[in-house]
C-alpha positions in Angstrom: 8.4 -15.6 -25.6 4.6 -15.7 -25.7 2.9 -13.9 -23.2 0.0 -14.9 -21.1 -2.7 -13.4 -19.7 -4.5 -14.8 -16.9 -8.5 -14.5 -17.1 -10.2 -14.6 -13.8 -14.2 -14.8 -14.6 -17.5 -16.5 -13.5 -18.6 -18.4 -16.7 -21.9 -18.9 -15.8 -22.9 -15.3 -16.3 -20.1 -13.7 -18.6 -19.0 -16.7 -20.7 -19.5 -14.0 -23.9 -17.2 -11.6 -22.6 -14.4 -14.4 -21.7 -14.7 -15.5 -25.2 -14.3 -12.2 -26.7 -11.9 -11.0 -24.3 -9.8 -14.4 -25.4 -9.9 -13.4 -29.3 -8.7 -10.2 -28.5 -6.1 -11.3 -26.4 -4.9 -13.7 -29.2 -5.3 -11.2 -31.8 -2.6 -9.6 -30.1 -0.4 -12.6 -30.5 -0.7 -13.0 -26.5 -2.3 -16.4 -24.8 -5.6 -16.6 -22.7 -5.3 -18.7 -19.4 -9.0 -18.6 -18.2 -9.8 -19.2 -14.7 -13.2 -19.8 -13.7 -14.0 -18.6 -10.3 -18.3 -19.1 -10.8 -20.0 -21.7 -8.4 -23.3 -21.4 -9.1 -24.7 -21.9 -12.2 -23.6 -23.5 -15.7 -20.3 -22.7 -17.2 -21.0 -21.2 -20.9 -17.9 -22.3 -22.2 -14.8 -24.6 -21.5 -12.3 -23.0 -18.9 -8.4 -23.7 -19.3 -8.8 -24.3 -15.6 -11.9 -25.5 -14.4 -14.1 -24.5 -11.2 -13.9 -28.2 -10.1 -10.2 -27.3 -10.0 -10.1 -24.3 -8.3 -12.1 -25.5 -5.5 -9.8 -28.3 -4.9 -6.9 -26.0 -5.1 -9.0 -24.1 -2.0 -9.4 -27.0 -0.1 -12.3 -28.3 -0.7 -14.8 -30.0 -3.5 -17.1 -28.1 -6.1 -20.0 -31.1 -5.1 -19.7 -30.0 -1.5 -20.2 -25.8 -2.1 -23.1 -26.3 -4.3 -25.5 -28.7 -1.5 -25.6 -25.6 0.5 -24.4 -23.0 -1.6 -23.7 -19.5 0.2 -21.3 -16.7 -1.1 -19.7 -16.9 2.7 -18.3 -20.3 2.1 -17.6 -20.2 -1.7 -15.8 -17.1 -2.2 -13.1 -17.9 0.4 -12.6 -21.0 -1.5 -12.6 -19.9 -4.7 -10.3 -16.8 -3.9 -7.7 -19.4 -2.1 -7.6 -21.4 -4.9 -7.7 -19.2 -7.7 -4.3 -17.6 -5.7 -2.4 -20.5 -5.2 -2.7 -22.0 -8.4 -1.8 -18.3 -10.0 1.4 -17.7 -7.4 2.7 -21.1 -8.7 2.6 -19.9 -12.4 3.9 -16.6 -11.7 6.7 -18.7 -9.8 7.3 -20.6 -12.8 6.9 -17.4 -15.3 4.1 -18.6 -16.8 1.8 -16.1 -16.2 2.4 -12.1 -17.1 -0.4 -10.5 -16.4 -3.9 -11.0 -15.1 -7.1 -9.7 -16.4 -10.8 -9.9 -13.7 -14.0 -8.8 -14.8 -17.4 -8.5 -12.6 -19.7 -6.3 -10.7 -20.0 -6.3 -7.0 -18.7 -9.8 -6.4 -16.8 -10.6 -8.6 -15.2 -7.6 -7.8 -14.0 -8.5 -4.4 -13.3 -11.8 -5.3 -10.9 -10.9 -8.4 -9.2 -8.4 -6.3 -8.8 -10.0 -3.2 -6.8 -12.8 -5.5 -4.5 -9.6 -7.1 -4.0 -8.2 -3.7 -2.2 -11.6 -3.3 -0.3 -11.3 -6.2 3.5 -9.8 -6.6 3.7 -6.3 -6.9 4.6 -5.3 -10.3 2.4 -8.2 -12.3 0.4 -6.3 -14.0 -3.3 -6.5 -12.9 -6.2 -4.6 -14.2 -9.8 -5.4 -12.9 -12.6 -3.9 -14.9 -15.5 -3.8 -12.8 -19.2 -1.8 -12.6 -17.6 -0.7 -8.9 -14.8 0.9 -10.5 -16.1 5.0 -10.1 -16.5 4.7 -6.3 -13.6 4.5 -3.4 -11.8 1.8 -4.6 -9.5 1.8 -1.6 -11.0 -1.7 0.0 -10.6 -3.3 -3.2 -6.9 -2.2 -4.0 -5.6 -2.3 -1.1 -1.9 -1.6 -0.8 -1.3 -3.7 -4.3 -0.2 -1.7 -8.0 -4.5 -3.1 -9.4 -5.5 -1.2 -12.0 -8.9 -0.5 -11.9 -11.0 0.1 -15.1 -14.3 1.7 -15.6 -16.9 -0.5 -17.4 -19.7 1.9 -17.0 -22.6 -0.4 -18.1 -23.2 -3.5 -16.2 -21.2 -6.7 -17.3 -24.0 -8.5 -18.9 -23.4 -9.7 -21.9 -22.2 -8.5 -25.6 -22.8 -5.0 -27.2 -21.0 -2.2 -29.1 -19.8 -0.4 -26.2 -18.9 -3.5 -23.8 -16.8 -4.6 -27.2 -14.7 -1.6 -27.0 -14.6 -1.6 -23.0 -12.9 -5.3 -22.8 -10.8 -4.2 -26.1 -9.4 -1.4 -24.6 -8.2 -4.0 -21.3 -7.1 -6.7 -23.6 -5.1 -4.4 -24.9 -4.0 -2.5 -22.0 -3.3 -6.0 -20.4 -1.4 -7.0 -23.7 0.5 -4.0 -23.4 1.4 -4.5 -19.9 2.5 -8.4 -20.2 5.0 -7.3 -22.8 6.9 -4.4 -21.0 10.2 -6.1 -20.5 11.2 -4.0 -17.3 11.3 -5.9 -14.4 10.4 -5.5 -10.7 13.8 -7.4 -9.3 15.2 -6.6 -5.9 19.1 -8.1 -6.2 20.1 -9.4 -3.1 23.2 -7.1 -2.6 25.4 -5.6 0.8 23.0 -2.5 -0.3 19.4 -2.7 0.9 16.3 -0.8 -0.6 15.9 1.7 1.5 11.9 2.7 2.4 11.0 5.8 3.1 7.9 7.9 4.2 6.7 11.1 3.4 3.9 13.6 3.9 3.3 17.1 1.9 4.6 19.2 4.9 8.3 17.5 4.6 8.6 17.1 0.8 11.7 19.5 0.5 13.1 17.4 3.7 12.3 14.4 1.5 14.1 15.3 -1.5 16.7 16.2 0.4 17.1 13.0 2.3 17.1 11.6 -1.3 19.5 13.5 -3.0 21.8 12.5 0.3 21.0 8.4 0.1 21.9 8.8 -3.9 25.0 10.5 -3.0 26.2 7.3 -0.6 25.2 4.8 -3.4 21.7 3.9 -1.9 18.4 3.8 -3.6 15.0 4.8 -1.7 11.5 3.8 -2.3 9.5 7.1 -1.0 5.6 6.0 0.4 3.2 9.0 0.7 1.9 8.5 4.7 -1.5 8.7 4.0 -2.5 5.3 4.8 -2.1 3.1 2.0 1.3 4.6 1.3 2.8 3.1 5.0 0.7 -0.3 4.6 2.4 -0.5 1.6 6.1 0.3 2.8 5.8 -2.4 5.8 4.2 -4.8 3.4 7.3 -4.3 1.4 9.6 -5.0 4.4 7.7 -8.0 4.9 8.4 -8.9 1.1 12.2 -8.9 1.4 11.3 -5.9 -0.7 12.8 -3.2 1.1 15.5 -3.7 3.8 16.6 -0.5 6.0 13.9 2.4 6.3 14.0 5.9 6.9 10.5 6.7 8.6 10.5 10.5 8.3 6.7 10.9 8.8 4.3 9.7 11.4 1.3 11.3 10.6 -0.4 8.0 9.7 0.3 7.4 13.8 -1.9 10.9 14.9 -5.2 9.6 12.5 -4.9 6.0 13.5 -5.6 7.0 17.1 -8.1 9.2 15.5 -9.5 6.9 13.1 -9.1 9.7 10.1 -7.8 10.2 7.0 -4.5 8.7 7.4 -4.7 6.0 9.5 -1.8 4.1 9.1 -3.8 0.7 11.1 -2.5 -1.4 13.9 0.8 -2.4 12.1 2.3 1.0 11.1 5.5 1.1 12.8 6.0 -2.4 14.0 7.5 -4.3 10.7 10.8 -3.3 10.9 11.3 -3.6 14.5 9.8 -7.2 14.3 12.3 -8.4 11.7 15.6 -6.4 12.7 15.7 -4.3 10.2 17.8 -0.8 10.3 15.5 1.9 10.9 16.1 5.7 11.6 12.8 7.0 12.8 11.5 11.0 13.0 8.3 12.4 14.0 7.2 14.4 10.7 3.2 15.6 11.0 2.3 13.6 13.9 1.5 17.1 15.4 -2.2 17.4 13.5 -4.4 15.2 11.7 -6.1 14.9 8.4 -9.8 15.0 8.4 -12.2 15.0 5.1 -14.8 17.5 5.4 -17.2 19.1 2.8 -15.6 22.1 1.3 -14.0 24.5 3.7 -16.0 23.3 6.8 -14.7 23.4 10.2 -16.2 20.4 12.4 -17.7 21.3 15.1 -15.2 19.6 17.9 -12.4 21.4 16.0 -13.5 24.9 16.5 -11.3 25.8 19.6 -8.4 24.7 18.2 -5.6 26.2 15.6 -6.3 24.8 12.5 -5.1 25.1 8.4 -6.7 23.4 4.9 -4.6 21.6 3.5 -6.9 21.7 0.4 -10.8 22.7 0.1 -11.3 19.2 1.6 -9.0 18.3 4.0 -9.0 19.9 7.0 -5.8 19.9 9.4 -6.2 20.4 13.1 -3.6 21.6 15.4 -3.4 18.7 18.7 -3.2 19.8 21.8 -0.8 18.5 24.5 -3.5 16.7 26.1 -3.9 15.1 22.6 -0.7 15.3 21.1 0.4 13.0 24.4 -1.7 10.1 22.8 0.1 9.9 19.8 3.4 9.8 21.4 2.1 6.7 23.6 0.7 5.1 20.2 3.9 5.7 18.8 6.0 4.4 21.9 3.1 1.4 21.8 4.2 0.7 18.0 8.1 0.6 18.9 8.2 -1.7 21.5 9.1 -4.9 19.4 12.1 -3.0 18.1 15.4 -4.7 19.7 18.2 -3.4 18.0 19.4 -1.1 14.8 17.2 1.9 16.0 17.7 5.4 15.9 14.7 8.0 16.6 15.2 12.1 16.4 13.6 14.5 17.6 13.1 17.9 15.6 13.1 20.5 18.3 12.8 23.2 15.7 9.3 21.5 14.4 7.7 18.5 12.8 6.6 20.0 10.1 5.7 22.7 7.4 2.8 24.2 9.6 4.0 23.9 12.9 7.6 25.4 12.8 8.8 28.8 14.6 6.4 31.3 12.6 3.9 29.1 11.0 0.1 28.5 11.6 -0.1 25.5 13.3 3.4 26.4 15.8 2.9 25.2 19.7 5.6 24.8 21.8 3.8 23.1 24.7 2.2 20.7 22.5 5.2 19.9 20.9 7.6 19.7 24.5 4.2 17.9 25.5 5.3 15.4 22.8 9.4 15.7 23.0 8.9 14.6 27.1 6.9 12.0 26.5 8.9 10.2 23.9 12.2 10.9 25.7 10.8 9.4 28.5 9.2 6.4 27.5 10.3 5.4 24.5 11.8 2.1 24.2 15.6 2.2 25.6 16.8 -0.4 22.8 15.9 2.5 20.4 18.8 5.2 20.8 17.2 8.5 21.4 18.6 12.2 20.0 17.5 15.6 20.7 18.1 17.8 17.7 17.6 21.5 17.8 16.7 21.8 14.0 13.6 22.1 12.5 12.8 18.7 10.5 13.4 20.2 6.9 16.4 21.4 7.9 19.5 19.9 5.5 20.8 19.5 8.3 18.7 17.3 10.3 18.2 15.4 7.3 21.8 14.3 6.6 22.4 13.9 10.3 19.3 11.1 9.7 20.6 9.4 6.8 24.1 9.4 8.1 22.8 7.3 11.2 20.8 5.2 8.8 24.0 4.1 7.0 25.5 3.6 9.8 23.4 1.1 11.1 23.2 -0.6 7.1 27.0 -0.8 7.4 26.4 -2.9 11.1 23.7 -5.1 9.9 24.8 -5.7 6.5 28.4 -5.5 6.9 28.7 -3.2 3.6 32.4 -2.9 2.4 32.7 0.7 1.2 
């Protein structure tokens, strides 16, 4: 079958890159579907699907953006329609791949479409942003973002091989004939989350979910990696979770590196889904710093780098207490199918018996808390082992298939 590629440009300023990004697309025996997204200003060239139609897809007219024409009220509109006409083709497989190209705007407007997309359609954005923190425009979606390094104004030698090299990469992607297909089976996906400080805990746990006939998902807790794990639940995407690391709990309450945001640790509780839940690195926080600085509020307490950059500081009990009430907080829309443990032994790589970061007041600070305040529909187990502990980590699984064999009545 054909493959198409989905353009998403403004035709009034780069109607000589859509063309040439359409011949090359065809050239590769792929289709061109172009989108334009523009408002203001005079389309260069014929679009497959119009601006007229993409502002009535968004709910409202073309005529009634341009008498009073503001980027405030357009680009909402043109982003909602642009989405809903694409999620209808991807419904219907007509669209493989998508392809956006723009500076500043039409940067955020291309990507703020593909963070609406499915994840695993390829998308690839090549954009004059694309060497900065591209975090606000990914998001938590699979966007490929591609260097143009001159501006995006018309044709020359170098933009010719740029938007050659992404017709081709898009090309490439549209015709990779793996799919992204969750089967609706007894088994769910598992999600899982992980930090640096539990990785031989992780691959433990893994090894031990592979062994009962599971498959995991592992998200690295550093923000983007939990967004992306409850976005997933929310998907039908993943449907029991092991949440072996919290850290994204400790910087939200900071507002550092791995802030996990206000949902963290409410998705599966909201929808009933099996969830075994363990405290990994919620006992210091992540906080970018020039190389191999020590902030100046962090210079009383215990402290590692956990590279040049990243500085880790040990929380205190007054502190540490917050997290555990952010973390209580979080869990109380969970009802049912909950298990959480607590690691006696140590929540991670720098705070067990012997390490750098070890305090047992902060950590029984922590422990008391939770124990007593933590939701009572979530069942509650003191464990003497440290977190990494093969131990521990089976006994966590073990009550996470328990609770899949409840909910999903799994004949083994």
């Amino acid at each position: 079958m054909q493959k198409t590629i989905a353009l998403l440009i403004t035709l009034d300023t780069k109607d000589q890159e859509a063309g040439y990004l359409m011949e090359q697309i065809e050239q590769r025996g792929c289709r061109a579907l172009l989108i334009d997204i523009g408002v203001v200003g005079v389309a260069g060239m014929a679009a497959t699907i119009s601006r007229e139609t993409v502002a009535a897809e968004g709910g409202s007219t073309l005529s009634h953006l341009l008498e009073h024409p503001t980027r405030e009220e357009a680009g909402p509109v043109m982003v909602s329609g642009a989405t809903q006409i694409l999620l209808r083709k991807i419904e219907a497989n007509e669209i493989h791949a998508v392809l956006g190209l723009g500076g500043t705007q039409g940067t955020s407007s291309c990507c703020d479409i593909m963070q609406a997309l499915p994840y695993g359609l390829p998308k690839i954005m090549v954009s004059t942003m694309a060497s900065g923190d591209m975090s606000g425009f990914v998001g938590i979606k699979d966007i490929t973002m591609m260097f143009s390094v001159s501006d995006i104004l018309k044709l020359n030698p170098f933009t010719r091989k740029i938007l050659a090299n992404a017709a081709a990469a898009a090309c490439g992607m549209a015709d990779v004939d793996i799919e992204f297909k969750v089967e609706k089976t007894d088994k769910p996906l598992i999600g899982m989350s992980n930090l640096g400080v539990l990785t031989t805990g992780a691959m433990e746990a893994i090894r031990y979910i592979e062994e009962k006939g599971y498959e995991v998902i592992v998200f690295h807790a550093v923000g983007s990696g939990g967004q992306a794990m409850e976005q997933m639940m929310k998907e039908g995407i993943i449907g029991a979770v092991f949440d072996y690391a919290m850290g994204e709990i400790a910087d939200d309450v900071w507002s550092v590196l791995r802030a996990g945001g206000p949902e963290r640790l409410t998705v599966a509780g909201k929808l009933g889904l099996p969830q075994v839940l363990c405290p990994g690195g919620a006992e210091h926080l992540g906080i970018l710093v020039p190389a191999n600085e020590v902030p100046g509020e962090y210079q009383e307490h215990e402290y590692v780098f956990h590279s040049p950059v990243v500085f880790v500081p040990r929380l205190n009990e007054e502190e540490i207490v917050r997290v555990a009430e952010s973390i209580c907080d979080r869990l109380k829309h969970t009802t049912e199918h909950a298990v959480f443990l607590i690691p006696r032994g140590g929540v991670g790589r720098y705070s067990k018996l012997g390490a750098s970061l070890y305090d047992k007041k902060s950590d029984d600070a922590f422990f008391d808390y939770l124990r007593q305040n933590l939701n009572p529909n979530i069942r509650l187990i003191d464990c003497e082992e440290y977190i990494e502990d093969p131990v521990f980590v089976r006994r966590a699984v073990d009550h996470l298939i328990h609770l899949i064999e409840e909910v999903y009545k799994v004949d083994n």
